[in-house]
C-alpha positions, 0 to 999 in steps of 0.5 A, spaced: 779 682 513 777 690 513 781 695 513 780 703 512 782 707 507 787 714 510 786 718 504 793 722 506 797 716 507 794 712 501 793 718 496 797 722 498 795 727 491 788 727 494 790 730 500 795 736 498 793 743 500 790 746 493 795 751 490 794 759 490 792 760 483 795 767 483 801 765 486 808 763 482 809 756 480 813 752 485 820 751 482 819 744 479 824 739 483 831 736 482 831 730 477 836 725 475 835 725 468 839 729 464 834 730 459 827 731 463 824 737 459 821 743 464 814 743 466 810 747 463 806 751 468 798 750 465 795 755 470 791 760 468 793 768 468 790 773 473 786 777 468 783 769 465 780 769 471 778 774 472 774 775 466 771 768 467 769 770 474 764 774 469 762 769 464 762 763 468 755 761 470 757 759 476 758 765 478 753 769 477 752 771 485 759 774 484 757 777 479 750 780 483 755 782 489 760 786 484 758 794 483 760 799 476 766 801 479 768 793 478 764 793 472 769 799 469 775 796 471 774 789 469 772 792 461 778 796 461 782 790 463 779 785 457 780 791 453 788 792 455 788 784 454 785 784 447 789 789 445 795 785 448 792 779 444 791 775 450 783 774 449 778 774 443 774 780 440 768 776 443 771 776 449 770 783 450 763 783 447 761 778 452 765 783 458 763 789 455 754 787 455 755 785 462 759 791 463 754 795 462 748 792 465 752 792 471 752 799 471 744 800 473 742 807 473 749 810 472 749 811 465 754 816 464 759 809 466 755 805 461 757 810 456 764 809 459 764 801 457 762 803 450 766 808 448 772 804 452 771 799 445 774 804 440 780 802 443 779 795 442 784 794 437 790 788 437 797 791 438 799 784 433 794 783 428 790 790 427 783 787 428 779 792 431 773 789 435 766 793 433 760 793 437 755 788 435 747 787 436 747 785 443 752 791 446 747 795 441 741 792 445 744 793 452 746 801 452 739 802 448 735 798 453 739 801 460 737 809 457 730 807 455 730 803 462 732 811 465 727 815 461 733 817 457 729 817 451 732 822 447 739 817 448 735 810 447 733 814 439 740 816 439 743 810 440 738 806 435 740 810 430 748 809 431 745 802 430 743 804 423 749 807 421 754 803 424 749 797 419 748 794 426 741 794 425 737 795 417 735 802 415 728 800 415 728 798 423 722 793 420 718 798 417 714 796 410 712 802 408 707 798 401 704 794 406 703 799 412 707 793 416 711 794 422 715 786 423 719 786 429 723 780 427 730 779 428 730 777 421 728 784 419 731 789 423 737 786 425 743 786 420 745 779 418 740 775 422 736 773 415 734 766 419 732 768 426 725 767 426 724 770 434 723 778 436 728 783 437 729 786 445 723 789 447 725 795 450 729 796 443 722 795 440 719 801 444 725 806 441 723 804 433 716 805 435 717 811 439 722 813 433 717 810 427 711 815 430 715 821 431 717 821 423 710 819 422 711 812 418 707 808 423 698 810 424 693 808 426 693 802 419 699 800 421 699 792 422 704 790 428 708 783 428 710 782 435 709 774 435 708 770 439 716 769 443 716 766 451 714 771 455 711 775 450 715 782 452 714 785 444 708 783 444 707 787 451 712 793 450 708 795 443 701 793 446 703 799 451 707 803 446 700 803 442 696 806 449 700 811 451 699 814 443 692 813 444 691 808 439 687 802 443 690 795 441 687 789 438 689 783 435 686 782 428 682 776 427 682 771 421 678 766 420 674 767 426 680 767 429 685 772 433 691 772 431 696 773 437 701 775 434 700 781 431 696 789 433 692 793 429 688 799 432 682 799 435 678 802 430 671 802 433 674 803 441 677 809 437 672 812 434 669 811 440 673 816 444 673 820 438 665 821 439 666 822 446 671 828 447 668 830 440 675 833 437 677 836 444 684 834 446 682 836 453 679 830 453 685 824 450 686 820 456 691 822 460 696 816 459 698 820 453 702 825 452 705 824 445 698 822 442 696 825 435 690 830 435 684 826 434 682 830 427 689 826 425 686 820 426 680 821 423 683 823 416 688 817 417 682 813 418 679 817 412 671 812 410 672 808 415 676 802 412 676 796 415 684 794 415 685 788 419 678 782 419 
């Protein structure tokens, strides 16, 4: 004989109503046990809750529909619970990228989460939390994003001092080398073999050619990662100084995942304007005058294949 299940009358525990996680714990009911212990109450405090709403996959529409202003208040209040000795110092990191990311355009705000850092210091242990590669990444990346160049240089070199990233950013100045690697920009990241973040790689170019340690020789290792985003970000970087890429070529072969200059397209336009710097395209603003190209070229030199 058949007969159907009532789930409020069989399993009376499936039934019951979910408890209100911000709310007090009920009081745990009489017992005749004289030496029953106490239950422990498990659930999870407010500012738990609140920070995982930040890092939960699953809650990542949540986090879309959130604005800077919640951005703000959520880092402040991981900070105030490290500080309290209530979350780790990963924690912060992890509240304080996504903080700034939600911050967009607003980048006096996106300063605010990063500076908010220099109070992350626990009451108890004196552990202080310093912002790593990826915090770096994200304040670079939202000033470069907001054609705040100056910031975006000013940050990276911030980076350096901090020893975040390598003093040399990648450069290898006896080989004319510019490797974007992690392992050769970043500060311990020795066995990383994928690339930096594209718009950090555009600030060390940016910054490379304003001091003049890169040229028209230099070779870009950018790899070959995903998206390619490196390989993209230094292609264009290279334009808009008038240097046109190419891949060079081994064996017969491109080898993708580097650029040099152009050198035959480049002599060519060289020939064109005739040293004439009304005629370096208009694509580029900070592009060298053609008389240095042709002294950095010096007789010609054929640098890559």
């Amino acid at each position: 004989m058949l007969t159907t299940l009532d789930f409020t009358r069989d399993f009376p525990a499936l039934g019951a109503p979910l408890p209100d996680v911000g709310a007090e714990p009920a009081a745990a009911a009489p017992t005749h046990e004289a030496d029953a212990a106490p239950r422990r109450d498990t659930r999870k405090p407010r500012w738990h809750l609140a920070f995982h709403a930040t890092s939960s996959p699953g809650a990542s529409a949540l986090r879309r529909q959130q604005g800077p202003g919640q951005a703000l208040a959520r880092n402040a209040a991981t900070v105030q619970a490290f500080v309290e000795g209530r979350c780790t110092a990963s924690d912060v990191l992890r509240v304080t990228v996504s903080g700034i990311a939600h911050c967009g355009s607003r980048l006096a705000d996106a300063r605010a989460c990063f500076d908010e850092l220099d109070r992350a210091v626990n009451s108890k242990t004196g552990e202080r939390v310093r912002p790593d590669v990826s915090v770096y990444n994200a304040l670079i990346s939202a000033h470069e994003r907001a054609g705040q160049h100056d910031l975006a240089t000013r940050y990276l070199n911030h980076a350096v001092e901090r020893e975040v990233f390598l003093p040399s950013l990648g450069r290898h100045g006896t080989r004319n080398e510019l490797n974007l690697h992690r392992q050769f920009v970043e500060t311990g990241a020795k066995l990383a073999t994928n690339g930096i973040c594209a718009d950090v790689a555009r600030v060390i170019f940016r910054q490379q050619f304003d001091a003049g340690t890169i040229n028209p020789g230099t070779l870009f290792i950018v790899g070959s990662h995903g998206e390619n985003k490196i390989m993209d970000a230094i292609r264009e970087s290279m334009d808009a100084v008038g240097w046109p890429a190419c891949h060079p070529r081994h064996g017969g072969r491109p080898n993708e995942g580097c650029w040099v200059v152009d050198h035959a397209l480049l002599r060519h336009r060289m020939t064109e304007a005739g040293n004439d710097r009304r005629h370096v395209p208009p694509s580029t603003p900070r592009a060298l005058p053609l008389r240095a190209f042709g002294e950095v070229m010096g007789s010609g030199t054929a640098f890559i294949g």
